[in-house]
Steps between C-alpha positions, in 0.01 A plus 500: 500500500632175662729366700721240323880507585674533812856602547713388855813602586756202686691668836798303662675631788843542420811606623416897423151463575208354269583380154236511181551219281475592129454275237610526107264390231636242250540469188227464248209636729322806566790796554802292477774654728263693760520531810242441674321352860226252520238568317207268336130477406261367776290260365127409474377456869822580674537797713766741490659386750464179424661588183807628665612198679428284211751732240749496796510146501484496107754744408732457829463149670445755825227440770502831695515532858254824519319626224414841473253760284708803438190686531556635108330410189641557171289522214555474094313558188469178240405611187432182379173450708428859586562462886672656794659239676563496835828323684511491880843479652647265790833486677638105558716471798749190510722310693889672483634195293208444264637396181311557195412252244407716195214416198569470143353842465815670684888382423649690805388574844696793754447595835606833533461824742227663452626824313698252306229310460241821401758629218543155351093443422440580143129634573433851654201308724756258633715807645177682643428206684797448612544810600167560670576194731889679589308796568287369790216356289247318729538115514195284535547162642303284208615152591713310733667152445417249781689511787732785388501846700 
């Protein structure tokens, strides 16, 4: 068992309350036409949280204000190398106008309400999540930006 993915979820505050950005895969990659959130390997030496920020950045062009650990860890089964891996889950919270600059791995970004934004995700962990946080999940501070509260 290891941990080696992380997934984080992108909040907005928007005119109906918090929006959750979703994100389409592109073309030619892995599950072409998902829907899906944030979600990447952490690499050798980086922490999970570490890991989170960097993906956000990668995938999004976002820097989030607050960074949270949903308190929830997801877990899958890879055949290939006979493993349970483990994927901790944060919540990114961002400025009301932050734009998002997408990576060649998606061809569409969305923010959307969050029961919008739960039925669009193509993957049954993306809506527990999701979910989970709507539901009163507990919200760990993980990392601040400078200067920002």
């Amino acid at each position: 068992m290891r941990v080696g993915f992380i997934d984080a979820y992108v909040l907005r505050p928007g005119a109906a309350g918090l929006e959750v950005l979703v994100l389409r895969r592109a073309p030619g990659g892995r599950s072409p036409g998902s829907w899906e959130t944030v979600h990447g390997h952490i690499e050798p030496g980086e922490t999970p949280v570490q890991a989170a920020l960097r993906e956000l950045r990668e995938e999004t062009g976002l820097e989030p204000d607050r960074l949270y650990n949903l308190s929830r860890v997801e877990a899958f089964y890879r055949h290939q190398t006979n493993e349970v891996v483990l994927i901790p889950v944060f919540v990114g919270v961002v400025g009301g106008r932050a734009g998002v600059r997408h990576s060649a791995e998606h061809d569409r970004a969305e923010w959307l309400e969050a029961p919008a934004a739960a039925a669009r995700f193509s993957w049954p962990r993306e809506r527990r999540a999701l979910d989970d946080w709507r539901g009163g999940g507990r919200l760990e501070v993980t990392s601040r930006r400078a200067g920002s509260l």
